[in-house]
MOPAC internal coordinates of N, CA, C and O (Angstrom, degrees):
PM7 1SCF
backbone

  N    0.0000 0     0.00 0     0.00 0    0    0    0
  C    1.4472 1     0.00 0     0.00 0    1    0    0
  C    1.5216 1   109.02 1     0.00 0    2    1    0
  O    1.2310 1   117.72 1   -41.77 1    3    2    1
  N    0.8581 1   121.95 1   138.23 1    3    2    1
  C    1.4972 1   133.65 1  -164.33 1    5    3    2
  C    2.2550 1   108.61 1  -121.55 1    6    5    3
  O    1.2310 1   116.22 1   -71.39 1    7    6    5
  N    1.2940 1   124.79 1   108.61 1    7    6    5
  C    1.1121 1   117.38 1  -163.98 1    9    7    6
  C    1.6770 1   106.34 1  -122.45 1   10    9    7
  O    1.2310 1   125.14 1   -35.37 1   11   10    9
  N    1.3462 1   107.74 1   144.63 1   11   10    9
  C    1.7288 1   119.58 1   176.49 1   13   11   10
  C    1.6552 1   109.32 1  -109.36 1   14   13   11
  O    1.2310 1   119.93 1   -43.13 1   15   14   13
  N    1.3331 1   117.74 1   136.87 1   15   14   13
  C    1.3319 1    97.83 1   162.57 1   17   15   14
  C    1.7066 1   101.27 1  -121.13 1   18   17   15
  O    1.2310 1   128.65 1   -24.35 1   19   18   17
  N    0.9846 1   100.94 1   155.65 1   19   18   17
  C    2.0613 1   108.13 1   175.26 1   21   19   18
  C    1.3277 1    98.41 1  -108.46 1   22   21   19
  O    1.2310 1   123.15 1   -36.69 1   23   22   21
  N    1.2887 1   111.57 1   143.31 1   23   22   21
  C    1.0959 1   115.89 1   143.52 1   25   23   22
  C    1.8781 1   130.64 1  -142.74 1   26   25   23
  O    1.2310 1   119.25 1   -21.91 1   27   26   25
  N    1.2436 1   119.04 1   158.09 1   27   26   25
  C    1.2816 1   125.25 1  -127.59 1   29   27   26
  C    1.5959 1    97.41 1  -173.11 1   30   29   27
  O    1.2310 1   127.94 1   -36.46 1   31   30   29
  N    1.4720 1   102.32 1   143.54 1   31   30   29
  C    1.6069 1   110.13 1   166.87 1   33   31   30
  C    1.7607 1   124.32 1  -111.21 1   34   33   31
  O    1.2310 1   136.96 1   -45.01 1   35   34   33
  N    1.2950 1    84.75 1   134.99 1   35   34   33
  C    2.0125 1    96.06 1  -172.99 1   37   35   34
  C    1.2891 1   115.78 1  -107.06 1   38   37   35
  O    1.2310 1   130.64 1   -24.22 1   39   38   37
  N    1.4572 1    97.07 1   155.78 1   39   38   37
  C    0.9312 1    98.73 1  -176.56 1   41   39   38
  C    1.5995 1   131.26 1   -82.91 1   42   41   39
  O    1.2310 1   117.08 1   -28.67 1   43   42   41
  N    1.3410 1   123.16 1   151.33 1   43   42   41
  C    1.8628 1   109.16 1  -166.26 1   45   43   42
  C    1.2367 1    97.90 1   -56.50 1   46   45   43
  O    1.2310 1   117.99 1   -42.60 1   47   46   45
  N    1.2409 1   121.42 1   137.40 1   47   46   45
  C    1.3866 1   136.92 1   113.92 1   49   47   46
  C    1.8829 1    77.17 1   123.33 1   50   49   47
  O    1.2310 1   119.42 1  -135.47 1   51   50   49
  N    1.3317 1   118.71 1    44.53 1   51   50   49
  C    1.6774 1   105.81 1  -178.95 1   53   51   50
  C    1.1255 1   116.48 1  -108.18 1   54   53   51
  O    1.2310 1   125.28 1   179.59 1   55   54   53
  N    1.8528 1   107.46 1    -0.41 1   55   54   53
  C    1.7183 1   106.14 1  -166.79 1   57   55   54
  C    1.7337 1   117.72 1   -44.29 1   58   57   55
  O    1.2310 1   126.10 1   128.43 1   59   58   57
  N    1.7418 1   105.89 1   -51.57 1   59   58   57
  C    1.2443 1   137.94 1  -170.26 1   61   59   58
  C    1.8126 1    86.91 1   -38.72 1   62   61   59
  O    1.2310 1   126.16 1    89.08 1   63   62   61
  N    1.3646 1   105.75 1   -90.92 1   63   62   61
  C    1.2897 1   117.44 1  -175.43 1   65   63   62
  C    1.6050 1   130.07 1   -28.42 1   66   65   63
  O    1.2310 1   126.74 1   127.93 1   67   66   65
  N    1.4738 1   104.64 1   -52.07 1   67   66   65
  C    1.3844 1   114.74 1  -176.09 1   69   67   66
  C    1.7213 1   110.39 1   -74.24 1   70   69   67
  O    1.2310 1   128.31 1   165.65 1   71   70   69
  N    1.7570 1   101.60 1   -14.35 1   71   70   69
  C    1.4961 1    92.26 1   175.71 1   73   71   70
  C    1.4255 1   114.92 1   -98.35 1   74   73   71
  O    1.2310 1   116.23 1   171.65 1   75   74   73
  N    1.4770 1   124.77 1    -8.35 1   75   74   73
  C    1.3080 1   132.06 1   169.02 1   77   75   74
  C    1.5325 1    92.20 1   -72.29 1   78   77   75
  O    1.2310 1   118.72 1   148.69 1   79   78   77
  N    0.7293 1   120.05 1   -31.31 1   79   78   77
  C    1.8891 1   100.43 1  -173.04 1   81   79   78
  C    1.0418 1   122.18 1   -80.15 1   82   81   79
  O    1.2310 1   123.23 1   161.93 1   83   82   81
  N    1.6508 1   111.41 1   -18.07 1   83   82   81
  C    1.7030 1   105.97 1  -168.22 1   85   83   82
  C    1.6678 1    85.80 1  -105.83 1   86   85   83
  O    1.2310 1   121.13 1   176.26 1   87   86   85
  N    1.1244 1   115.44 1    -3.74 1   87   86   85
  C    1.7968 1   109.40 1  -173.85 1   89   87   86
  C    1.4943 1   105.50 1   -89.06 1   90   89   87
  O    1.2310 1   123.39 1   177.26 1   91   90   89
  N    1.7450 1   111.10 1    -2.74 1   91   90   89
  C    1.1563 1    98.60 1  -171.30 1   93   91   90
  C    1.4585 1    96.01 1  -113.99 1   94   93   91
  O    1.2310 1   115.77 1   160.48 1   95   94   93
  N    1.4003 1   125.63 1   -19.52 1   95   94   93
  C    1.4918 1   136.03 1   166.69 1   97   95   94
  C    1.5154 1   121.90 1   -55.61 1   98   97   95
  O    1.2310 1   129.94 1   141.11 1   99   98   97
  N    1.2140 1    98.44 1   -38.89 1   99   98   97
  C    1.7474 1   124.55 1  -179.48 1  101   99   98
  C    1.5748 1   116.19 1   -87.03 1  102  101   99
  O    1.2310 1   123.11 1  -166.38 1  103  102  101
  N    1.7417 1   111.64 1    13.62 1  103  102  101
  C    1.3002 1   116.39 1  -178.27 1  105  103  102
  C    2.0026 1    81.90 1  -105.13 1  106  105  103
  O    1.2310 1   123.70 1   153.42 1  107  106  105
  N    1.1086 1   110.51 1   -26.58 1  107  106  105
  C    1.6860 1   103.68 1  -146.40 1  109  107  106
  C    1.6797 1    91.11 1   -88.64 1  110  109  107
  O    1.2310 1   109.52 1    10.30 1  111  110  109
  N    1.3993 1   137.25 1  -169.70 1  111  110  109
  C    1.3864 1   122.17 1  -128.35 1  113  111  110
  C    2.1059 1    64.21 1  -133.68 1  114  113  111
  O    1.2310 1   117.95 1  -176.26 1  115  114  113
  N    1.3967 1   121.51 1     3.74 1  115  114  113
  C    1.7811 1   108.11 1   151.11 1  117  115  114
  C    1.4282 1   135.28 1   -42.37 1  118  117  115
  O    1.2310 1   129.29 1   140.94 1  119  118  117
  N    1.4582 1    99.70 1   -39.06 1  119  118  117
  C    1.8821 1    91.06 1   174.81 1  121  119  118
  C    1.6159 1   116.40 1   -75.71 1  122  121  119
  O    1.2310 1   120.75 1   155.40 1  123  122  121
  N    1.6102 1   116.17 1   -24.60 1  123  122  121
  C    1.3838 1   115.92 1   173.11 1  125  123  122
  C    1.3729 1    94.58 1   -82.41 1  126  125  123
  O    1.2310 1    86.25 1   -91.90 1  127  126  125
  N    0.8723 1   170.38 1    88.10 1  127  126  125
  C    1.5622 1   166.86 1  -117.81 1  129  127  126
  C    1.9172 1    89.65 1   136.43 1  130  129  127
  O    1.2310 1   126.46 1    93.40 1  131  130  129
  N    1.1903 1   105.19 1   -86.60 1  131  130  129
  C    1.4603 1   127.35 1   179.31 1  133  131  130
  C    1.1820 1   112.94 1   -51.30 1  134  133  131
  O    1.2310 1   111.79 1   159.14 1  135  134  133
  N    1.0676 1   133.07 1   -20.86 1  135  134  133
  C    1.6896 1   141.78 1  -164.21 1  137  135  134
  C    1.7144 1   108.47 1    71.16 1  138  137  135
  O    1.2310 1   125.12 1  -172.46 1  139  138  137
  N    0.9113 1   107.78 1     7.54 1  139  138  137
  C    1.8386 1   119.51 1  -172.52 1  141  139  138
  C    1.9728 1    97.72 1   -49.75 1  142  141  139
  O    1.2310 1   123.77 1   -43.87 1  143  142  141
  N    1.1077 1   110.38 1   136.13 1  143  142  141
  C    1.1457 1   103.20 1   176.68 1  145  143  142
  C    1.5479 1    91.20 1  -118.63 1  146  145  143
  O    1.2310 1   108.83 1   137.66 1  147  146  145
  N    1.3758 1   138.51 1   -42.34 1  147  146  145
  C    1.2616 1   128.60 1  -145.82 1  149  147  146
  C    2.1978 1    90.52 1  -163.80 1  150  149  147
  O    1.2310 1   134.42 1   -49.57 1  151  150  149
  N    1.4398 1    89.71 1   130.43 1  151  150  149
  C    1.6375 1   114.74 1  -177.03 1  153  151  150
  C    1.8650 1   109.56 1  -136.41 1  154  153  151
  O    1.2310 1   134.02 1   -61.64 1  155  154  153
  N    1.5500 1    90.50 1   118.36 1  155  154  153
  C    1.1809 1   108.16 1   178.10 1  157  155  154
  C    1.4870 1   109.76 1  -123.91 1  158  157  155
  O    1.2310 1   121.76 1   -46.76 1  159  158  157
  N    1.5596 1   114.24 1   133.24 1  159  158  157
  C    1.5296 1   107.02 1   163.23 1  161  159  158
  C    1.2666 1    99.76 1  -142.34 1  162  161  159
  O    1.2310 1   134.51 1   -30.22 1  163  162  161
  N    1.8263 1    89.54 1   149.78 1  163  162  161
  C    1.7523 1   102.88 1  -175.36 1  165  163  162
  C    1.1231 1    99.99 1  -123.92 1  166  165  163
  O    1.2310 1   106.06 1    -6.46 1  167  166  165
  N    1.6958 1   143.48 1   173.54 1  167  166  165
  C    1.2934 1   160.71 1   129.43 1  169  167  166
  C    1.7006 1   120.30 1   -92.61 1  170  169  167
  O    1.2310 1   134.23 1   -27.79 1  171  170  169
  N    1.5229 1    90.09 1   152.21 1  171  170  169
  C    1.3400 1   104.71 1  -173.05 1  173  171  170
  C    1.2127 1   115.88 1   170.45 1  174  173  171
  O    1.2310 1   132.55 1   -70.62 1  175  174  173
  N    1.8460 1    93.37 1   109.38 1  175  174  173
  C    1.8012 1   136.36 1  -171.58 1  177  175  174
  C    1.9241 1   100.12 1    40.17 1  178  177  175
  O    1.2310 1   131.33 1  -115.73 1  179  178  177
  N    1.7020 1    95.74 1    64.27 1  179  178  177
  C    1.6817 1    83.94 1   176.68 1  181  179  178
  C    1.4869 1   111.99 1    97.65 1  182  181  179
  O    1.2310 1   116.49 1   144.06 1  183  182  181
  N    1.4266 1   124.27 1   -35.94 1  183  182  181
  C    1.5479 1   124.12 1   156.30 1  185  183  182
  C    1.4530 1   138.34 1   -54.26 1  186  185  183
  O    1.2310 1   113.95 1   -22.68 1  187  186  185
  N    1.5060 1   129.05 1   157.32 1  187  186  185
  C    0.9947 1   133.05 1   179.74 1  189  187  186
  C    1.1553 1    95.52 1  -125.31 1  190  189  187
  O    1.2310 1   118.40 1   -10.57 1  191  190  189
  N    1.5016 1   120.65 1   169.43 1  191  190  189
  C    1.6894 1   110.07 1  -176.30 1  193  191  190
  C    1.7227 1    68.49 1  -172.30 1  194  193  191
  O    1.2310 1   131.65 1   -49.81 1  195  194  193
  N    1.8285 1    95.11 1   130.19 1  195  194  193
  C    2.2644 1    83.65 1   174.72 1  197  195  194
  C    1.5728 1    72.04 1  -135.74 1  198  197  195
  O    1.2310 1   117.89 1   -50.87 1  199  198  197
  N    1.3316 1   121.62 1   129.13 1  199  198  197
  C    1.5161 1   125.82 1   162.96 1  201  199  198
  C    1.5241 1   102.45 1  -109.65 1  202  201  199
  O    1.2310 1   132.48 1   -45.75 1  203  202  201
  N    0.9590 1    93.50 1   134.25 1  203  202  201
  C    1.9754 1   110.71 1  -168.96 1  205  203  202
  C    1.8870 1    96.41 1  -124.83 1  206  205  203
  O    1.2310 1   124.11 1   -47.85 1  207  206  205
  N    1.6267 1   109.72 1   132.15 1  207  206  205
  C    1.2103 1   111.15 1  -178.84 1  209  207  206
  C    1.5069 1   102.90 1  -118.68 1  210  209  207
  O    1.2310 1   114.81 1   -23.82 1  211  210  209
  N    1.4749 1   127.44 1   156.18 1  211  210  209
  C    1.6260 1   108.50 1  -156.83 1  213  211  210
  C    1.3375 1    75.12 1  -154.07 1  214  213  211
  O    1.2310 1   121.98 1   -25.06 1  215  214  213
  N    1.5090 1   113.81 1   154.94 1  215  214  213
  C    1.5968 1   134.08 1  -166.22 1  217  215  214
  C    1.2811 1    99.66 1   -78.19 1  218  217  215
  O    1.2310 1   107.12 1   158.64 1  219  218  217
  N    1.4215 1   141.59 1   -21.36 1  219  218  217
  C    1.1189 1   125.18 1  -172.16 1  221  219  218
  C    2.1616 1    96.48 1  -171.30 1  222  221  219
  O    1.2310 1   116.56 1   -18.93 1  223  222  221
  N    1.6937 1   124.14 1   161.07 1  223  222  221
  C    1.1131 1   106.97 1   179.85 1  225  223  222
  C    1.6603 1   119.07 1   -59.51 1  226  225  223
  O    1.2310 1   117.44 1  -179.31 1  227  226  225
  N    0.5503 1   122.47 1     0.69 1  227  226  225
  C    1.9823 1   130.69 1  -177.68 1  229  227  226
  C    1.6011 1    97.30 1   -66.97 1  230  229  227
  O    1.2310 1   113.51 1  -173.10 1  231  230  229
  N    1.2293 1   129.89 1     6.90 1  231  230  229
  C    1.7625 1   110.54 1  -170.45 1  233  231  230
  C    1.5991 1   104.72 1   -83.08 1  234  233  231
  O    1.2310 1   119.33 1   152.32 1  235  234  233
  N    1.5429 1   118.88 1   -27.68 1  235  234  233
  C    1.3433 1   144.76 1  -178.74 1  237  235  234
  C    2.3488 1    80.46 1   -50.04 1  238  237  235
  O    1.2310 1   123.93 1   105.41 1  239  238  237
  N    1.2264 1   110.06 1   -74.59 1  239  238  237
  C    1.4752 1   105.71 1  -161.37 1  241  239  238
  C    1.4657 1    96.13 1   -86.78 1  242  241  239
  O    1.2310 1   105.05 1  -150.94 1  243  242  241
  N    0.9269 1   145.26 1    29.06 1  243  242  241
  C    1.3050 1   140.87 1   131.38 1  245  243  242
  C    1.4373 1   140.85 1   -94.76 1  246  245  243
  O    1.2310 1   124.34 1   146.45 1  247  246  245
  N    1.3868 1   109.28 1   -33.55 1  247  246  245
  C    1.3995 1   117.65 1   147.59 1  249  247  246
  C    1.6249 1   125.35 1   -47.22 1  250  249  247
  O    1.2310 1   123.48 1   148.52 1  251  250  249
  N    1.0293 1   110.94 1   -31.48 1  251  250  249
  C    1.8049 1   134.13 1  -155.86 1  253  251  250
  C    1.6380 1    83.81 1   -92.24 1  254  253  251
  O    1.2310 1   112.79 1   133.29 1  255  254  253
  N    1.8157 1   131.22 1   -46.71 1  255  254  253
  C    1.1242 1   114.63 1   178.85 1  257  255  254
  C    1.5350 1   111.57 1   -78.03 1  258  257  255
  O    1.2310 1   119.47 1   158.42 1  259  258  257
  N    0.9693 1   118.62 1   -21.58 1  259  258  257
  C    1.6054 1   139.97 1   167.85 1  261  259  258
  C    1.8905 1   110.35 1   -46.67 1  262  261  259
  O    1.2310 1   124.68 1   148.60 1  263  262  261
  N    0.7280 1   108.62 1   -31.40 1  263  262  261
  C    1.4862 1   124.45 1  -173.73 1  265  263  262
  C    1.5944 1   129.29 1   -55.69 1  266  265  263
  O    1.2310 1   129.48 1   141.54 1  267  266  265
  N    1.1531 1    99.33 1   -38.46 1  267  266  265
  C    1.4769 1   129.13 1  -174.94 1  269  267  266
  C    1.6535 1   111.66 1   -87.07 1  270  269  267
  O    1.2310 1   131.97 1   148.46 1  271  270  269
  N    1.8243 1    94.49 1   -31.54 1  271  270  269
  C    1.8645 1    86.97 1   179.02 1  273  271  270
  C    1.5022 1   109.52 1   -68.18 1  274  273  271
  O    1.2310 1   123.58 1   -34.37 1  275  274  273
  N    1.3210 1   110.75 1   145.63 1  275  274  273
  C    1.3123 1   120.29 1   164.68 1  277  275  274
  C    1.5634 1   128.95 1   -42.91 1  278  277  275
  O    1.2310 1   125.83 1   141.11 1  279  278  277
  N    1.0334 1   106.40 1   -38.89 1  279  278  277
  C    1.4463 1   124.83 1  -176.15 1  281  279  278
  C    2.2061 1    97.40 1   -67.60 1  282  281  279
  O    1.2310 1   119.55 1   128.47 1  283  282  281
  N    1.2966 1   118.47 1   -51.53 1  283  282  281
  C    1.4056 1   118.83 1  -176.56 1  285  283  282
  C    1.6615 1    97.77 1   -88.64 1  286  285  283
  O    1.2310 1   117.48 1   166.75 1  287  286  285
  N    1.1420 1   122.40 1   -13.25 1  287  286  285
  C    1.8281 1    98.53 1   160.49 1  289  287  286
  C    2.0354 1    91.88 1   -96.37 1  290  289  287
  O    1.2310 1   111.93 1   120.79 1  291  290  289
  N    0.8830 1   132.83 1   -59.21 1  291  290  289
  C    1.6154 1    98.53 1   171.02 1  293  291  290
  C    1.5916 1   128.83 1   -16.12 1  294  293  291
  O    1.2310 1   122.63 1   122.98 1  295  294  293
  N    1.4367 1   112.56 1   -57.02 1  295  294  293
  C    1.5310 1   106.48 1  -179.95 1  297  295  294
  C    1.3634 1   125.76 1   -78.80 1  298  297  295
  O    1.2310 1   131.32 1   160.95 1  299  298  297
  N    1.4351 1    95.76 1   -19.05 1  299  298  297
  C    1.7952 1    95.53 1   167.09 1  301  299  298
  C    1.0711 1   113.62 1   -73.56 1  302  301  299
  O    1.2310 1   107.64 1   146.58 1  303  302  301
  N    1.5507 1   140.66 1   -33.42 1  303  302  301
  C    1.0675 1   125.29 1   177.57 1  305  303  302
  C    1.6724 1   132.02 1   -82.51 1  306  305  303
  O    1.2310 1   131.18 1   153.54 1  307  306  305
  N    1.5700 1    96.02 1   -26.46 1  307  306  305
  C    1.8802 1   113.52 1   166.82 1  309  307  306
  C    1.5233 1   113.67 1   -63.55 1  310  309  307
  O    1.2310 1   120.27 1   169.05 1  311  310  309
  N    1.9212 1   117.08 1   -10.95 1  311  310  309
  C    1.3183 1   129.25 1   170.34 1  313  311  310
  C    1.7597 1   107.65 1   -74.30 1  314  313  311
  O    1.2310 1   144.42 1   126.28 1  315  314  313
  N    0.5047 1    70.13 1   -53.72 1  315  314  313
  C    1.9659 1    88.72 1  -177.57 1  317  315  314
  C    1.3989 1   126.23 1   -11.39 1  318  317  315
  O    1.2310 1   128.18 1   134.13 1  319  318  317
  N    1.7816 1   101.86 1   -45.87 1  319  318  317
  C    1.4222 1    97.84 1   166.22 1  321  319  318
  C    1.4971 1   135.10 1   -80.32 1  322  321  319
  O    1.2310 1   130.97 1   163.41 1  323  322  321
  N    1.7308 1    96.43 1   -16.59 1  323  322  321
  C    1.2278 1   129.73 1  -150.27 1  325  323  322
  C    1.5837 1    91.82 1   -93.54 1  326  325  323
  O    1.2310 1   116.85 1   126.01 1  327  326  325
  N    1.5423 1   123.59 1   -53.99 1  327  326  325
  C    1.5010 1   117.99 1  -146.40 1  329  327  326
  C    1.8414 1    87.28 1  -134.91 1  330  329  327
  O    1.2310 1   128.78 1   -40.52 1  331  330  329
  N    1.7204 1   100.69 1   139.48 1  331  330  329
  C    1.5026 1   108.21 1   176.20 1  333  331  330
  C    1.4903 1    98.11 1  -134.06 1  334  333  331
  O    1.2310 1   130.83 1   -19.46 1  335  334  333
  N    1.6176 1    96.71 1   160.54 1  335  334  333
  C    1.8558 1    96.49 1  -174.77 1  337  335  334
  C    1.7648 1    94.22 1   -84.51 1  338  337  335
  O    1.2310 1   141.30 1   -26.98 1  339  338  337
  N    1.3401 1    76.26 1   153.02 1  339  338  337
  C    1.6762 1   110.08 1  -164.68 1  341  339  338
  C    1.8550 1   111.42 1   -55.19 1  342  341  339
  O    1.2310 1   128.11 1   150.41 1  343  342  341
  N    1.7817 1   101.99 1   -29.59 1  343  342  341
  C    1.6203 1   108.10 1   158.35 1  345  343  342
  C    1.7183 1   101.39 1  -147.50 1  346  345  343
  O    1.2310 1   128.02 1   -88.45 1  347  346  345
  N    1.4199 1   102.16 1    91.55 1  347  346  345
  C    1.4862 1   111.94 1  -176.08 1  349  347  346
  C    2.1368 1   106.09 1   -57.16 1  350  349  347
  O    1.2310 1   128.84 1   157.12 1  351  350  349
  N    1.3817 1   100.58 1   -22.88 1  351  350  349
  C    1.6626 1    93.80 1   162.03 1  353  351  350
  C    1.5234 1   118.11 1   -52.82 1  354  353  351
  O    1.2310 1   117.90 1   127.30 1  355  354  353
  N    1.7347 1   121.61 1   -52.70 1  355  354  353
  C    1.0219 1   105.06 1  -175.24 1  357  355  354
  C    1.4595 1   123.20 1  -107.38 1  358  357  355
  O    1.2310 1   124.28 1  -137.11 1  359  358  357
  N    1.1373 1   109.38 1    42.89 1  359  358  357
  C    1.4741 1   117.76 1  -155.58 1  361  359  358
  C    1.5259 1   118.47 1  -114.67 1  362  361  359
  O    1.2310 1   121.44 1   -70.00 1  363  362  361
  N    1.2162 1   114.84 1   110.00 1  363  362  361
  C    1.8808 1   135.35 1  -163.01 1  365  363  362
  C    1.4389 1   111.02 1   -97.27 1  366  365  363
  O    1.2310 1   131.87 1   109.48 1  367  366  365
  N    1.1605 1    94.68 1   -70.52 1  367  366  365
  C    1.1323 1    99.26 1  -165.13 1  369  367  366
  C    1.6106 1   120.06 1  -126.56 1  370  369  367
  O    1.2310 1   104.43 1   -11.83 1  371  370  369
  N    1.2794 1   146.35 1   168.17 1  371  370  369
  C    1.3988 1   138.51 1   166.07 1  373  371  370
  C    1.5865 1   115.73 1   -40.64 1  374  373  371
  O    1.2310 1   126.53 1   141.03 1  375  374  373
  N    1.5353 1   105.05 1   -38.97 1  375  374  373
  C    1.5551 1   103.63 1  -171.55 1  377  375  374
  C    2.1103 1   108.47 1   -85.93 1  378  377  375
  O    1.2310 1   128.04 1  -174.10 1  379  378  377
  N    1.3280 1   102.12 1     5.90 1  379  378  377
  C    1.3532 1   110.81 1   157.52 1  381  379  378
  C    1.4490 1   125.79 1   -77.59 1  382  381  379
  O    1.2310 1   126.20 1   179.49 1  383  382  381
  N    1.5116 1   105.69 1    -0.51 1  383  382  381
  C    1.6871 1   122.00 1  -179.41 1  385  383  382
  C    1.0893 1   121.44 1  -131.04 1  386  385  383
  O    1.2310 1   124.02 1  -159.41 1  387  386  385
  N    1.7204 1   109.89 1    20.59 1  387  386  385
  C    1.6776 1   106.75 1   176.69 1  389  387  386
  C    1.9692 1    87.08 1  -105.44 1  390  389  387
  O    1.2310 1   137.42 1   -10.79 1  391  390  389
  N    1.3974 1    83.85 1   169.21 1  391  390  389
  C    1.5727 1   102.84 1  -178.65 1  393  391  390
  C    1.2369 1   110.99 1  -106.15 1  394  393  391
  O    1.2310 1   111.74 1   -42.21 1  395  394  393
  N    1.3487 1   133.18 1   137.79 1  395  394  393
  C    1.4773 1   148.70 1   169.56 1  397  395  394
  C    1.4986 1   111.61 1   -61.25 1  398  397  395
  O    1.2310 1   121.64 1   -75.47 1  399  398  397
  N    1.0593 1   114.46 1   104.53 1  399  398  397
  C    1.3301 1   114.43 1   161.60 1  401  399  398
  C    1.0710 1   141.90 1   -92.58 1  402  401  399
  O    1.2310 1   120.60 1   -75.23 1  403  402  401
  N    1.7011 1   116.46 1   104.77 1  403  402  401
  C    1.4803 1   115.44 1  -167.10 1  405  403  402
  C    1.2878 1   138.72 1  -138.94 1  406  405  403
  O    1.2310 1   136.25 1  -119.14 1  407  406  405
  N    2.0004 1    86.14 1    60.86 1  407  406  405
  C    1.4509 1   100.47 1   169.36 1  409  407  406
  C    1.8027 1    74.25 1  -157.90 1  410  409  407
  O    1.2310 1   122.12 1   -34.95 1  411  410  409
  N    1.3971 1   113.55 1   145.05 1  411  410  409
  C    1.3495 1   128.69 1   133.87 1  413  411  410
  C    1.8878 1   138.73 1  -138.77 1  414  413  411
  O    1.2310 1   131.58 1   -58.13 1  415  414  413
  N    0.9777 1    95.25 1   121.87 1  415  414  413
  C    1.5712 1    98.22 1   170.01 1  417  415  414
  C    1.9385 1   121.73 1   -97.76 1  418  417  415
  O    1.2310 1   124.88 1   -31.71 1  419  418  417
  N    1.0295 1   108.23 1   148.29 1  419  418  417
  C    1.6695 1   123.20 1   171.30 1  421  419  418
  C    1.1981 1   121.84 1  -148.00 1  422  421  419
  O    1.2310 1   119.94 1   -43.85 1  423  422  421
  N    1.6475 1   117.71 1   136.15 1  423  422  421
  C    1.8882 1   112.87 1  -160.61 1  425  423  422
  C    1.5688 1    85.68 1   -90.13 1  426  425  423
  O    1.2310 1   122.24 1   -28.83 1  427  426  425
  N    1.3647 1   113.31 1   151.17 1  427  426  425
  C    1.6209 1   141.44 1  -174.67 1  429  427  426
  C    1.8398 1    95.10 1   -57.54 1  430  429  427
  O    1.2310 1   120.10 1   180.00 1  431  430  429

């Protein structure tokens, strides 16, 4: 399993909202699209944190074909009011908002 986390700042009081949107994205046959097996998001003091778990490392080029459907530029843009990059100065692209991970453990 291969996992991304984003992170990003929200706006107060957006949990409600930002989770009706992905609960309603995550009904439509988009996360098998992505290979997404499992989507978690947390907050914290003003943070966004979206950890996305994907069946295998390929979600990076599946998301990227993912991009173009209507349905994933719909949610990027219904995000918009809700979620900002974490330093909109240096900020390009989506993969300017994943986090480096550099430690992992897994039990045998």
């Amino acid at each position: 399993m291969h996992s991304t986390l984003v992170v990003a700042r929200m706006a107060p009081g957006a949990t409600q909202d930002v989770a009706r949107l992905f609960g309603e994205f995550d009904t439509t046959e988009m996360p098998h699209q992505m290979g997404t097996r499992r989507r978690q998001l947390f907050s914290f003091h003003g943070l966004y944190f979206h950890l996305q778990d994907f069946d295998s490392d390929d979600g990076g080029r599946r998301i990227e074909a993912a991009k173009t459907d209507p349905r994933f530029i719909t949610i990027s843009e219904d995000l918009k009011p809700h979620i900002e990059a974490y330093d909109p100065a240096t900020w390009r692209t989506p993969a300017d908002a994943l986090a480096q991970r550099f430690y992992h453990w897994s039990a045998q």
